[in-house]
C-alpha positions as CSV (number, residue, x, y, z in Angstrom):
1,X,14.6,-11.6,8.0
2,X,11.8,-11.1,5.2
3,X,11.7,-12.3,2.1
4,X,12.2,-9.5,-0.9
5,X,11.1,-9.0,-4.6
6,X,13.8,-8.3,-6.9
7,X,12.0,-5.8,-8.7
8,X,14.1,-6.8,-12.2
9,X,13.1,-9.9,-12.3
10,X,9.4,-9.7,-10.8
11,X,6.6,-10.3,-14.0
12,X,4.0,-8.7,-11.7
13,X,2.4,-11.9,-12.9
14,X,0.2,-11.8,-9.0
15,X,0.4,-15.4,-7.7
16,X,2.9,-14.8,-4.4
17,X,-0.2,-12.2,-3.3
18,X,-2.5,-14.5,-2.2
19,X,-0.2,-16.9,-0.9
20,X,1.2,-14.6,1.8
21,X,-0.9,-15.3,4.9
22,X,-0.5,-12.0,6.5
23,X,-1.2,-9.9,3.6
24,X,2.7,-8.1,3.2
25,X,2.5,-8.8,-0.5
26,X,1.0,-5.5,-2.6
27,X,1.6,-4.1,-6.2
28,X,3.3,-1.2,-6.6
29,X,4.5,0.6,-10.2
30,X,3.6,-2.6,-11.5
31,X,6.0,-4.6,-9.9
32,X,5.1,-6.6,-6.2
33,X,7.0,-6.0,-3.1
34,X,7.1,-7.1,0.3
35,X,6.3,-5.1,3.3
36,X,9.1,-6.0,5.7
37,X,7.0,-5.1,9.0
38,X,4.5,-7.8,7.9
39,X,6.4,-10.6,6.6
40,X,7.0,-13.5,8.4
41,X,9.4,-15.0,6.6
42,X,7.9,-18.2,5.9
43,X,8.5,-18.8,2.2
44,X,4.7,-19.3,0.5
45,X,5.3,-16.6,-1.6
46,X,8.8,-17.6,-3.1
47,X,7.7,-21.3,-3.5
48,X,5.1,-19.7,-5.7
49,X,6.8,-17.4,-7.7
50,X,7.5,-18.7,-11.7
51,X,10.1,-15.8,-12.1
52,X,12.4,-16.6,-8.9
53,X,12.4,-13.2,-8.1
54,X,11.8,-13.8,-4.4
55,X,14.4,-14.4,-2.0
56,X,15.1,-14.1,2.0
């Protein structure tokens, strides 16, 4: 299952981006999200995240 952004709670502040190692993390309306396709659910980018806005 991949992870998602909760677009509430997201800062856009950028530092999940280059955690992801296959590249799923983009900004969009100034908020992040995930592209499912890509993610492989391993969790750098929600260890990263100050806001907790990223869950599986």
């Amino acid at each position: 299952m991949a992870y998602k952004i909760d677009a509430d709670s997201c800062v856009n502040c950028g530092s999940c981006e280059p955690e992801c190692p296959v590249g799923a993390i983009s900004e969009n309306a100034d908020k992040r999200t995930i592209d499912a396709d890509k993610c492989i659910s391993c969790g750098s980018c929600a260890s990263t995240c100050p806001a907790e806005a990223i869950s599986e």
